[in-house]
N, C-alpha and C positions, 0 to 999 in steps of 0.2 A: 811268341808270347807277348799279350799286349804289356802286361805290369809283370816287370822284374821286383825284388826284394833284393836292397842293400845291406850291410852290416859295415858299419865302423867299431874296430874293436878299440873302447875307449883308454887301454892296458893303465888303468889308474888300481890303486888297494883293492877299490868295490869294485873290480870284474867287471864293469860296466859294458854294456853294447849299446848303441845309437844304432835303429835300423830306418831304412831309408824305401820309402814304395815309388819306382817309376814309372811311369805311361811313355812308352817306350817310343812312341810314334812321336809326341812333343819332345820327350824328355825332362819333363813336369817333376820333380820330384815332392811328397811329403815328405818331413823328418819327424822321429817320434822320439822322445823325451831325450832333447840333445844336452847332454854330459855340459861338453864344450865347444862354444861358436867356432870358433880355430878349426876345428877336425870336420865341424860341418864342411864349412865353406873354404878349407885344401880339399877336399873329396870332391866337394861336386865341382870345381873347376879341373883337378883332374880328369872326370868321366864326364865333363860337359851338361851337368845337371842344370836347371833351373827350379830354385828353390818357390814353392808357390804356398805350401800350411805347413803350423808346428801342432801337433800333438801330444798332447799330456796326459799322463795317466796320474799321476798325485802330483802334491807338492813338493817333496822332498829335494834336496841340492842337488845331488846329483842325476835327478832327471830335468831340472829346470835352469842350472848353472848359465847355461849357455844362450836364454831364447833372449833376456834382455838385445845383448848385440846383435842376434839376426835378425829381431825387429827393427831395432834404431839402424840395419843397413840393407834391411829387404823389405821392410814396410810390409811382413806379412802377417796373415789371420792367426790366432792363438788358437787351438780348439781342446779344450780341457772340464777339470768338474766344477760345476756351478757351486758345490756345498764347498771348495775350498776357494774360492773367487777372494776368501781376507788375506789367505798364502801368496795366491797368484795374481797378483790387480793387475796385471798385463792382459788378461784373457781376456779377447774379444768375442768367442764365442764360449759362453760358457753351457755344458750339456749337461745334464740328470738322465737317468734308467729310460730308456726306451726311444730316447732322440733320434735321428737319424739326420745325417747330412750328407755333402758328395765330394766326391773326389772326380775329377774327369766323368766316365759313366757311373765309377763304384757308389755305390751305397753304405753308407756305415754306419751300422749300428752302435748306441751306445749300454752297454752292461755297466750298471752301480755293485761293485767287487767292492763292500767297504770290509775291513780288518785291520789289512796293516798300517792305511788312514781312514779316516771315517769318509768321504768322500771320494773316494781311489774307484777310478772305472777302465773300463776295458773299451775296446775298438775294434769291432766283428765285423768282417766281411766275406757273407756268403760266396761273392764270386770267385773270389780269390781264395777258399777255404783257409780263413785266417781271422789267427785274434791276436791281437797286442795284450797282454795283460799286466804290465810293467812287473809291479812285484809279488801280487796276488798268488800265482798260479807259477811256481817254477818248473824245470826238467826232474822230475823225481821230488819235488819239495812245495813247500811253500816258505811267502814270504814272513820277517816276524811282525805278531800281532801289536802292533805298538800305541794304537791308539780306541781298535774295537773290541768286541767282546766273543769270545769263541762262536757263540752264536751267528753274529752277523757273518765272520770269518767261515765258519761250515756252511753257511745258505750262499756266501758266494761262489766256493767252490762247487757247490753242487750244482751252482747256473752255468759254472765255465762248465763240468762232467757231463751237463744235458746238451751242449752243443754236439753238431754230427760227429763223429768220431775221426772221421779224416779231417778235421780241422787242424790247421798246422800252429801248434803254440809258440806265440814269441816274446817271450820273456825277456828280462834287460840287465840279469846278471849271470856270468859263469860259474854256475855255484854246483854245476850237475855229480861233481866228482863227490864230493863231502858230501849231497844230497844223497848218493849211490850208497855211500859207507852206511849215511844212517837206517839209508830203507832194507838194508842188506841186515845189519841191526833187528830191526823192528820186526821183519818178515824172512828170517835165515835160511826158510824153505822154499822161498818163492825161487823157482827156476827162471822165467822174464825177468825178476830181477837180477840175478844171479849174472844171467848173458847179461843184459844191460849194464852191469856193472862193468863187466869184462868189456864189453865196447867203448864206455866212456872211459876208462882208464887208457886205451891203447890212441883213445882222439888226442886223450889230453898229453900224452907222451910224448906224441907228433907236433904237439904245442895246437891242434886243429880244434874248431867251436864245436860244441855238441848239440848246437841248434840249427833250427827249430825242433820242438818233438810236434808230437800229436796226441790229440784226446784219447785215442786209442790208445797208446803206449802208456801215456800216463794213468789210465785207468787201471793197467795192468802192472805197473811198477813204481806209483808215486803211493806211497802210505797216507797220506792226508786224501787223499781221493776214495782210500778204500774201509774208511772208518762208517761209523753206521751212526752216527750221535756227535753230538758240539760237546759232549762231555768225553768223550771218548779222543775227539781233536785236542780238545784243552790237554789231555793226559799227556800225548806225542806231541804236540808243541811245546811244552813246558819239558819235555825228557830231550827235544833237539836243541834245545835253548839253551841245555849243558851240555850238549853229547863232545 
């Protein structure tokens, strides 16, 4: 396999995960929205990485905590969203909806997912069937709307649901268990949810990650996936906001 997927579980309150893409051949790695420099850079000296881009999906702390020190001691590329560039004045490349830049051979597309920030984007990459969506798009959930409008929130879920279906999602919080309760909740009939529920409780038992999922799976047991209207989103986000 040319490109491995890393995971640092960041064991901080917010569940956080730092996931890491290698080129296995250099040992090249990206990091994507590193928590904390520390757990970067003990990992990739233990697995012999070389750190080369950081990627950013919003502004938020604990996706950004950490690049200040990897820049001031790896001197490398930012690559995040151009509409929060007042958050982020580190980013050296700043991207908007439809960018595209590289990694080794990879190609990476960028998706504008704005909701939970107004400028929150994703990082698709067909070869590798994968998308980063930081907080957009969880295992069973979505992220909260903190700064968009249901509207903008339902059209980007529906850009992440139009991806192929074997796209592997990778999300940047463990929230899949409490996501399961609600959609279990919302949808008491659904049988995929039903199992899925049963499976992520026995991961989370083992103390084991529930990621990544897939387009697929989420279409079939995330509730914000399977609404029909941004008025109808609005309804179940405001009910998971108290659940």
């Amino acid at each position: 396999m040319r490109y491995k997927i890393h995971v640092i579980d960041v064991k901080n309150q917010l569940q956080n995960y730092i996931w890491l893409i290698e080129e296995t051949t250099s040992h090249d790695v990206v990091v994507i929205d590193p928590t904390q420099a520390d757990l970067v850079k003990s990992y990739c000296a233990e697995h012999q990485l070389h750190l080369k881009q950081i990627w950013l999906t919003h502004w938020h702390k604990d996706h950004i905590g950490g690049v200040p020190q990897l820049i001031a001691d790896h001197q490398l590329p930012a690559y995040g969203p151009r509409e929060e560039l007042s958050q982020i004045p580190f980013l050296t490349h700043p991207l908007q909806h439809d960018d595209h830049f590289k990694f080794h051979d990879l190609n990476i597309e960028i998706i504008a997912i704005p909701g939970h920030t107004l400028g929150h984007i994703a990082f698709f990459i067909d070869e590798i069937d994968s998308v980063f969506c930081g907080d957009t798009l969880f295992a069973m959930g979505c992220g909260r709307m903190f700064e968009g409008t249901p509207e903008q929130f339902y059209h980007s879920l529906n850009r992440l649901a139009a991806l192929p279906p074997r796209t592997k999602v990778y999300c940047t919080h463990e929230y899949t268990l409490s996501n399961a309760q609600f959609a279990l909740h919302i949808e008491p009939e659904n049988r995929a949810i039903q199992q899925r529920a049963e499976e992520v409780t026995q991961l989370r038992a083992r103390g084991e990650i529930t990621l990544p999922s897939t387009i697929e799976l989420e279409l079939e047991t995330n509730p914000f996936l399977r609404v029909d209207s941004a008025d109808e989103f609005a309804r179940i986000r405001a009910l998971k906001d108290n659940f």
